[in-house]
Backbone bond lengths (Angstrom), bond angles and torsions (degrees), N, CA, C in turn:
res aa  C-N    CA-C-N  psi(-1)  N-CA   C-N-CA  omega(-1)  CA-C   N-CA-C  phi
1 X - - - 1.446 - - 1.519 109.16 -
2 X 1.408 116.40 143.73 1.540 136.36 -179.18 1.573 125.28 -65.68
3 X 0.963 132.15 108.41 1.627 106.93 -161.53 1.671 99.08 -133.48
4 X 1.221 86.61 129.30 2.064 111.69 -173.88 1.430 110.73 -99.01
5 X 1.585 91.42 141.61 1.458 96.45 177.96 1.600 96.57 -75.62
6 X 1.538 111.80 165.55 1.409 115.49 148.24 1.103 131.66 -25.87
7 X 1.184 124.68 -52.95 1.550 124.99 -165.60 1.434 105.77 -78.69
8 X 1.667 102.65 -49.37 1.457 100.34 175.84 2.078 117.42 -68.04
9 X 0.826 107.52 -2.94 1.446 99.09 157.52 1.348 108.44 -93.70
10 X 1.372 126.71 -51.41 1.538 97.84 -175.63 1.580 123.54 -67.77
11 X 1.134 127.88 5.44 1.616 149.86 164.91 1.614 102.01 -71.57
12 X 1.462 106.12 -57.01 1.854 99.77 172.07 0.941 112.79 -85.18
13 X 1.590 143.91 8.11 1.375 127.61 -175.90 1.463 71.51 -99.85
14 X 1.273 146.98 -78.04 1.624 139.38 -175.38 1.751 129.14 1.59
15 X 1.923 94.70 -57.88 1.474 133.71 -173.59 1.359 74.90 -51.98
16 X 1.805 123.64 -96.11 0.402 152.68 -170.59 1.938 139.02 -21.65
17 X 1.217 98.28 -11.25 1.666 110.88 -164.69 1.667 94.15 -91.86
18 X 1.043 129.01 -48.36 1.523 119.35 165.98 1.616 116.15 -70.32
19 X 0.793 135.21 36.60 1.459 139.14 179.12 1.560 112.53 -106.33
20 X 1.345 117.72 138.30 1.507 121.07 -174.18 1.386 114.53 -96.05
21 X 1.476 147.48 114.92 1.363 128.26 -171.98 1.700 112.02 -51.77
22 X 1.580 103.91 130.47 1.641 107.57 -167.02 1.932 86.54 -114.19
23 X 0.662 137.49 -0.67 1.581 123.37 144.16 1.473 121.02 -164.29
24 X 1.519 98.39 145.31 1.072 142.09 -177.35 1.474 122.50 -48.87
25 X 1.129 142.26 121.09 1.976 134.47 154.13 1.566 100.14 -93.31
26 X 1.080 119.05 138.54 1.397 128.49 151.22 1.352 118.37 -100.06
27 X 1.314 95.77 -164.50 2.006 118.98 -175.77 1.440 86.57 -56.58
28 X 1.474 136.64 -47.74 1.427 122.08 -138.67 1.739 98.46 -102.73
29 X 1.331 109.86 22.43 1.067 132.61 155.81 1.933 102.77 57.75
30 X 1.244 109.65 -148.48 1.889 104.90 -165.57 1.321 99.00 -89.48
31 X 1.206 123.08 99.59 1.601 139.99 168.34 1.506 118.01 -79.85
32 X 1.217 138.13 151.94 1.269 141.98 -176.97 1.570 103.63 -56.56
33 X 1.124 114.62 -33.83 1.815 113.96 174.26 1.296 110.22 -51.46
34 X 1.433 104.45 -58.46 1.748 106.09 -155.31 1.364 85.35 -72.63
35 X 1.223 130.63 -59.77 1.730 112.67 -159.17 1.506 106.74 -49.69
36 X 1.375 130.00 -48.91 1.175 117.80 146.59 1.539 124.10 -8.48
37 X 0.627 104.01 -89.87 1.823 123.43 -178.01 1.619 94.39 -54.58
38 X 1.079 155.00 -9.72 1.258 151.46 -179.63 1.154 108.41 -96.94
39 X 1.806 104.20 -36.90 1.687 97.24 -162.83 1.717 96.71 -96.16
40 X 1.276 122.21 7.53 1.318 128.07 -177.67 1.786 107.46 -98.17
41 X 1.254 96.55 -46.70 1.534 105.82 165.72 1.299 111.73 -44.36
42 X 1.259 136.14 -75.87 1.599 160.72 165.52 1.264 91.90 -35.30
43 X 1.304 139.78 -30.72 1.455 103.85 -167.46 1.586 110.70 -93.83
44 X 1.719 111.41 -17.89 1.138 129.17 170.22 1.713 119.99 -84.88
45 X 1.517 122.63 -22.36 1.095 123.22 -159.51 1.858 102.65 -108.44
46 X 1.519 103.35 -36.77 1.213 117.53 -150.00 1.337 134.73 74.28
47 X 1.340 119.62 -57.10 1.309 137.68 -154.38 1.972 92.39 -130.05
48 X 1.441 113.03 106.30 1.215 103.77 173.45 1.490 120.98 -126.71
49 X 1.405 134.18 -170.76 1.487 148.22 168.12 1.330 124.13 -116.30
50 X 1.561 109.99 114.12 1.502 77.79 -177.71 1.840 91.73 -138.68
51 X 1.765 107.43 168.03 1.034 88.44 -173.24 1.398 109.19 -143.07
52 X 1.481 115.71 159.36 1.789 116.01 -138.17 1.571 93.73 -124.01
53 X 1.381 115.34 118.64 1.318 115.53 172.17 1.645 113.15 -103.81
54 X 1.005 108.29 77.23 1.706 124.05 -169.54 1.654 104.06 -168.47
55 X 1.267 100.19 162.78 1.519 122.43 -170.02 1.451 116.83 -50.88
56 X 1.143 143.95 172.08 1.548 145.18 -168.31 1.745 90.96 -88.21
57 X 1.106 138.23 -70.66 1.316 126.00 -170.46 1.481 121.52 -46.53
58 X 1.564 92.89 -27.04 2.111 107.64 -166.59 1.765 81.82 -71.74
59 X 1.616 126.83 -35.66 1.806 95.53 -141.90 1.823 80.48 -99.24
60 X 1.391 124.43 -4.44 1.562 117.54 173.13 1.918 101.39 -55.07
61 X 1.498 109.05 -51.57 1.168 111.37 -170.12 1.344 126.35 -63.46
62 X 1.773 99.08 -32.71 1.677 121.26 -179.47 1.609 102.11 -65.24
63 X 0.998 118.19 -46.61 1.621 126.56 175.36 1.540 101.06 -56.58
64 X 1.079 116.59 -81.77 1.666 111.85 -179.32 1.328 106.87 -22.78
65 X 1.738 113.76 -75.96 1.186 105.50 -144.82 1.614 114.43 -80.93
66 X 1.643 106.02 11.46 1.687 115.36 176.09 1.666 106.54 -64.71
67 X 1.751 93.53 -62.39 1.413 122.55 -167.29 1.538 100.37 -48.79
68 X 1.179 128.61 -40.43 1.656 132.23 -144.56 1.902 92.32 -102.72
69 X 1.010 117.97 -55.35 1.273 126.81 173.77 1.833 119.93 -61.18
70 X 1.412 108.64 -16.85 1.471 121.69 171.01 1.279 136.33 -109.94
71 X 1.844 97.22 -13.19 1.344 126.80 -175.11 1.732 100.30 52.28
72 X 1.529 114.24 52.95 1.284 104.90 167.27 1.928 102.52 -132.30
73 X 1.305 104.52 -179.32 1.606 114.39 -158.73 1.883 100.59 -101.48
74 X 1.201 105.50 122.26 1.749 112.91 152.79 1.333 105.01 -61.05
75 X 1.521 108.26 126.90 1.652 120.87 179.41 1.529 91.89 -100.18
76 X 1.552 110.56 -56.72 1.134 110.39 -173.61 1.641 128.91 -173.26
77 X 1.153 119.04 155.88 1.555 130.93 -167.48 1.620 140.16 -135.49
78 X 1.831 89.55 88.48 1.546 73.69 -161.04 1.938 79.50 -113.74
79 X 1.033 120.31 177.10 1.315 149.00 -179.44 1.296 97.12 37.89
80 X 1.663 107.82 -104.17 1.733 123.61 -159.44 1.609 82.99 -120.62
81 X 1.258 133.57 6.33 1.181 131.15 166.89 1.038 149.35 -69.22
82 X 1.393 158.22 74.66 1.384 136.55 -141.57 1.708 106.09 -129.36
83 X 1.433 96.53 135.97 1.532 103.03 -177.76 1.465 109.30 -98.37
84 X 1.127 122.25 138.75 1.327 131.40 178.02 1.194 133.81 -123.29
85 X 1.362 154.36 105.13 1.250 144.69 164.58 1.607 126.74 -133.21
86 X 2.012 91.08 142.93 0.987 98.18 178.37 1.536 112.68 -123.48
87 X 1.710 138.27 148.28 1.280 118.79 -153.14 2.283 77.43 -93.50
88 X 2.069 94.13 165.75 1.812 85.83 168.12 1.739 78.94 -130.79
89 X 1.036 100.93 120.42 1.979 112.47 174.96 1.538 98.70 -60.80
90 X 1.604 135.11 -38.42 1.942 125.23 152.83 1.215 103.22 -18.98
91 X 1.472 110.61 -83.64 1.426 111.23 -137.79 1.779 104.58 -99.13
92 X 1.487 128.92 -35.52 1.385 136.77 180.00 0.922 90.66 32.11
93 X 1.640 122.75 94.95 1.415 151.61 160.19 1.457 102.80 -71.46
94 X 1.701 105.46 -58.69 1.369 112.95 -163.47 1.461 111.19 -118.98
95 X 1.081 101.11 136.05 1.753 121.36 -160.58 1.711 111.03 -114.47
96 X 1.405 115.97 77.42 1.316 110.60 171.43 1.324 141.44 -59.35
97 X 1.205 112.95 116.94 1.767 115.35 -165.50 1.807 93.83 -97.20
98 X 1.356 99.99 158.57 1.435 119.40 -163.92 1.439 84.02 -105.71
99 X 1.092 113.43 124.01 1.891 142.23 -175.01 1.949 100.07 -54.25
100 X 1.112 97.19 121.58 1.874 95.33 -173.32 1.850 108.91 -75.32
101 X 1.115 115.03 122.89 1.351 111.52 164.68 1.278 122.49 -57.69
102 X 1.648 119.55 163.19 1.189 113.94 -148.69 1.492 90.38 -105.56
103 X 1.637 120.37 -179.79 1.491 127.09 -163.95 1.354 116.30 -59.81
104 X 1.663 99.57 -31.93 1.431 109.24 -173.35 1.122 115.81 -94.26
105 X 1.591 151.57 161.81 1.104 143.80 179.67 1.649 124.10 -44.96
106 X 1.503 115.76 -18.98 1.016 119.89 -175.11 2.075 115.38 -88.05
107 X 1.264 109.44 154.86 1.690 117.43 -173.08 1.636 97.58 -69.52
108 X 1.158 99.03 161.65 1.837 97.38 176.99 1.742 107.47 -89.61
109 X 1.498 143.53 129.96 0.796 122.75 172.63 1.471 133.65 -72.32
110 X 1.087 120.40 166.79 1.584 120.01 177.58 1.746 125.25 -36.26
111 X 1.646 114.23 -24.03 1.420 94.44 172.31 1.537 93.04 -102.56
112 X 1.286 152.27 -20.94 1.315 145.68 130.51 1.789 115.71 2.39
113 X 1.606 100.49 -71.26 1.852 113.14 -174.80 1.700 94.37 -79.31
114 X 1.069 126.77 -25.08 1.812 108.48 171.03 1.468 127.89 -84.79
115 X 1.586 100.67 -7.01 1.667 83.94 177.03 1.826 99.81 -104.24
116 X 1.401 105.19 9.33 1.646 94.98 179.56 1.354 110.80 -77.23
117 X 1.529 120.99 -7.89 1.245 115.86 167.99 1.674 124.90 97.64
């Protein structure tokens, strides 16, 4: 599994906020297809949406066992939503920049690094 610093997640939760969920979980929950289709998505998208029509504990697990089985990183999880990314060194769609510190000695905080856009 993929593991992000802070900054670089709030950089993909950013990427990420205009993004449309590009696949689906159903009732029959994470089947060898969809991960398929996830890890095909990701290899073309990088940074994806996907969205889980099952219970809050089912999509904790669906997230785990995406990330661990794809070797890619949870950005983030809010509702039936789940953000996903994995980097593909081919194509490097998405280019993470390291969040600029602010003038003064101190880091910028989180609503600081979200309205920079």
């Amino acid at each position: 599994m993929l593991s992000l610093t802070v900054s670089e997640r709030l950089a993909l939760k950013g990427r990420a906020h205009q993004l449309k969920p590009t696949v689906m979980i159903g009732n029959a929950g994470l089947t060898e297809s969809v991960l398929k289709e996830i890890a095909l998505t990701l290899k073309t998208h990088e940074l994806i949406k996907i969205r889980v029509m099952a219970e809050r504990l089912q999509r904790d697990e669906i997230l785990t066992a995406i990330c661990t089985q794809l070797g890619a990183a949870a950005v983030q999880h809010i509702g039936k939503i789940l953000v996903v990314y994995k980097p593909n060194p081919d194509a490097h769609l998405i280019e993470i920049k390291k969040m600029p510190r602010h003038k003064g000695k101190k880091p910028l905080t989180k609503k600081q690094l979200g309205n920079r856009g």
